[in-house]
N, C-alpha and C positions, 0 to 999 in steps of 0.2 A: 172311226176313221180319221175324224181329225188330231184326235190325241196322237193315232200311227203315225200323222204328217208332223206332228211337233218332233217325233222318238227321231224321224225318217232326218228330219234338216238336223237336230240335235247330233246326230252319229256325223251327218257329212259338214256339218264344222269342224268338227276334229280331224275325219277320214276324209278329206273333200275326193279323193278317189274313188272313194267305195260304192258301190253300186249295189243299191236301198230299194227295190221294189216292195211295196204292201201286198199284201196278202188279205184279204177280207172272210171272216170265218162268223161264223152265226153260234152262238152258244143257247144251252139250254135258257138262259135269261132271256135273250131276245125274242126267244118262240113263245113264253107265256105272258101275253099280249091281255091276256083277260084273268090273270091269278095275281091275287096277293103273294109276293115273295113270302109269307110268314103263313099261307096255306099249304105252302110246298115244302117238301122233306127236304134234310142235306143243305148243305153248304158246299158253295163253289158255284154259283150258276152263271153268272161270268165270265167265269177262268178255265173251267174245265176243256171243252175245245179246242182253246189257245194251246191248252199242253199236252194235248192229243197232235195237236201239228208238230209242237216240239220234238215229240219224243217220236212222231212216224218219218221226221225228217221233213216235213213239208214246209218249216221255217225254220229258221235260227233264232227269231226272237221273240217275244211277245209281248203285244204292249197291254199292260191294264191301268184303270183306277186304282191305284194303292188300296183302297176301301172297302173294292170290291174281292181284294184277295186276301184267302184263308191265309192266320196266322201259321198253319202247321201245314206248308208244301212237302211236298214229298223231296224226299233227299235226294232225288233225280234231278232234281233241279235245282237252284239258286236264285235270287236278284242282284240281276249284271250292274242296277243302275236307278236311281231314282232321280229325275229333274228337278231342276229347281223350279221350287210348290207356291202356286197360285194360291189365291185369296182362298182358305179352310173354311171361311165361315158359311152358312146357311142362309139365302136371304126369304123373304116374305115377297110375294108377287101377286097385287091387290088393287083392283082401283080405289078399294077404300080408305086405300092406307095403310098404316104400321101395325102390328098385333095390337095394341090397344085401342086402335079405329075400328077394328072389325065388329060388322053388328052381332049381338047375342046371338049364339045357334049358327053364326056363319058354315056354311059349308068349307070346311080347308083339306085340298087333299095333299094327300103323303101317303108314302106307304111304307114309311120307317118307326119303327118302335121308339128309337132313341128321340126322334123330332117330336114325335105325339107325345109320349112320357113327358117332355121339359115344357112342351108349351100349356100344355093342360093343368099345368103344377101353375101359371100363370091366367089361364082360360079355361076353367073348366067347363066352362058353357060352350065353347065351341064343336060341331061335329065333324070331326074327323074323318075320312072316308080315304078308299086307298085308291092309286089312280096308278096307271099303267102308261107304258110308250116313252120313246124319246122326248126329248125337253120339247121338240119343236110341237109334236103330239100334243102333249099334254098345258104345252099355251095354248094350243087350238081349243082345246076342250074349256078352258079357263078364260077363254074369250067368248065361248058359244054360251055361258051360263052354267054350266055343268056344278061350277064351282065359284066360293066366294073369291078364295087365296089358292095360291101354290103355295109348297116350302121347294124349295129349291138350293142345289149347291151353287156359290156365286163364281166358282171354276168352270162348270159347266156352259153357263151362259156367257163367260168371258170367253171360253177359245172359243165357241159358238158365233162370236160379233153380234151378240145379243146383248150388247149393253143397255140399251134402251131399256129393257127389260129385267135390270137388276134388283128393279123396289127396292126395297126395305133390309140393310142387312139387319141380322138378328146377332146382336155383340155376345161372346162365348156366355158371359155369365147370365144371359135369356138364354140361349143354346149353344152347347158346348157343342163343336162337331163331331163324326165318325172320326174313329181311329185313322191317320195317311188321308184322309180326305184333301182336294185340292192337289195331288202329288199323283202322276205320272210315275209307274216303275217298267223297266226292262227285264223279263225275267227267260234266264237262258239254261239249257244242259248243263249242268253240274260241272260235266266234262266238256271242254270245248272251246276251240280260239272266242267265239262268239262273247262268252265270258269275260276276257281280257278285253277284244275289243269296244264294249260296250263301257267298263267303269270310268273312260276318261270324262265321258257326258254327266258321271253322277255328281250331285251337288252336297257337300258334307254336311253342311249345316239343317239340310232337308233331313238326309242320310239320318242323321242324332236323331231332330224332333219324331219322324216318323217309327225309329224304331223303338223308342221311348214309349209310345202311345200305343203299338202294336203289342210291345212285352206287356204293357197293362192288360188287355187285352185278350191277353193269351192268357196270364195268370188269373184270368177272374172267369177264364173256359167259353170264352164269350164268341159268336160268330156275327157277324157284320150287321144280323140284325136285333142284336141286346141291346137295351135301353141303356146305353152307356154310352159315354162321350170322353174326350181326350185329345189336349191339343200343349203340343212341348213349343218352347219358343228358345235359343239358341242363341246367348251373346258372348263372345269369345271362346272361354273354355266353360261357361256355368250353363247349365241346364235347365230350366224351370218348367214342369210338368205338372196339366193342371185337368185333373180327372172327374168323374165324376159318372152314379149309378143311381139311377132312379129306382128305387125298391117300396114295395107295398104305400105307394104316395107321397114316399119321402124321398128328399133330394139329398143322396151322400156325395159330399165334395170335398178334393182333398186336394193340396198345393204340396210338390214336392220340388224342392232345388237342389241338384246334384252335377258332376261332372256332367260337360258334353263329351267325355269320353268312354265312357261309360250309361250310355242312356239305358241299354238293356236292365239293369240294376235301377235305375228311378222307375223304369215302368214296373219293377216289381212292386219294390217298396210302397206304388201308389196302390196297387191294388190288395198289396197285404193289407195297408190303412183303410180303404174302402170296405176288404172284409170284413174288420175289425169294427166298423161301424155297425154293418149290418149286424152284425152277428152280435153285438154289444150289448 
């Protein structure tokens, strides 16, 4: 709901007429309160609802975490818009301190593939376990003892006004982040003014890195929770996309620089060179 309230003032700086009420929708992700997302079948748990209102008319828009939304939308739909992306990285949330404070055997929860794969390549003593609930949740549980560390997105707890609560970020090449992570998208009916009215809020420079790291993403078949990470960075017209697949303990890592006008073609190319490794 606060991400809607970012989408909700983002539309009425441009539209300041426009009349923006939220709509609050519960997705299959929010109900499985006590399951590993990686125990559960399917991809979409998230978004799905969102485009169940879309498409029965109950809203015009919907807002997600870039990160959390499948590379291959149905062609009913579109993204009207992506804001301009908060801090991508992942931080560490620890009284002890930064990953190499934590004591042997620390308890750290997460319940991503991609974050457990790249820290473990770094810690493999530490235990992992997977942890449930919104951010606010899941500090409660990380202040009752439950857990040594959180990993956490540092987007999250910024629109949150949880700064206090940043820790430790983890700089890309200790953790590279999700695909669109830190990025806000608007995604609307294919067909529809809703469409046009929303791309005036999108941010281009977002717009490139994000869909650079999603085309990787897609070409490696991967859904949101593959041990892969991906983050493009955008300075005038050049490109720089910086990927990377955690496979059988090994870290493939691969730098690609190309047009930002063109970013769909760097995400390929990084994931051809990815496969290439593997596969080598």
């Amino acid at each position: 709901m606060v991400q809607a309230g970012l989408a909700r003032q983002a539309l009425l700086d441009v539209h300041p007429d426009l009349a923006v009420d939220l709509l609050e929708v519960s997705t299959r992700g929010d109900g499985l309160v006590d399951v590993s997302l990686e125990a559960a079948e399917g991809i979409g748990f998230f978004t799905d609802a969102l485009e169940v209102a879309l498409d029965e008319g109950e809203a015009d828009l919907a807002v997600h975490s870039l990160k959390d939304l499948p590379t291959d939308i149905p062609p009913r739909f579109a993204l009207a818009a992506v804001l301009p992306r908060e801090d991508p990285r992942d931080v560490l949330v620890s009284r002890h301190g930064g990953l190499d404070d934590l004591p042997r055997g620390a308890r750290v929860g997460t319940d991503s593939a991609r974050r457990r794969a790249q820290l473990a390549l770094r810690r493999p003593d530490l235990d992992f376990q997977p942890v449930r609930g919104n951010v606010p949740t899941r500090l409660r549980k990380l202040d009752a003892g439950e857990f040594d560390a959180l990993v956490l997105a540092a987007a999250g707890l910024q629109r949150l006004g949880l700064t206090d609560r940043l820790g430790h970020p983890l700089e890309p090449e200790v953790c590279l982040p999700a695909p669109g992570q830190g990025a806000i998208v608007l995604e609307a009916l294919a067909q529809g003014e809703w469409l046009e009215l929303a791309r005036p809020v999108s941010d281009a420079s977002t717009v490139a890195a994000v869909t650079a790291e999603r085309a990787c993403l897609a070409a490696l078949g991967g859904g949101c929770q593959s041990a892969m990470g991906a983050l493009a960075t955008v300075a005038g017209d050049r490109l720089t996309l910086e990927a990377l697949l955690v496979d059988a303990g090994r870290a493939l890592r691969v730098v690609v620089e190309g047009s930002s006008g063109r970013p769909a073609a760097c995400g390929e190319e990084a994931a051809a060179r990815l496969l290439k490794l593997r596969d080598g």
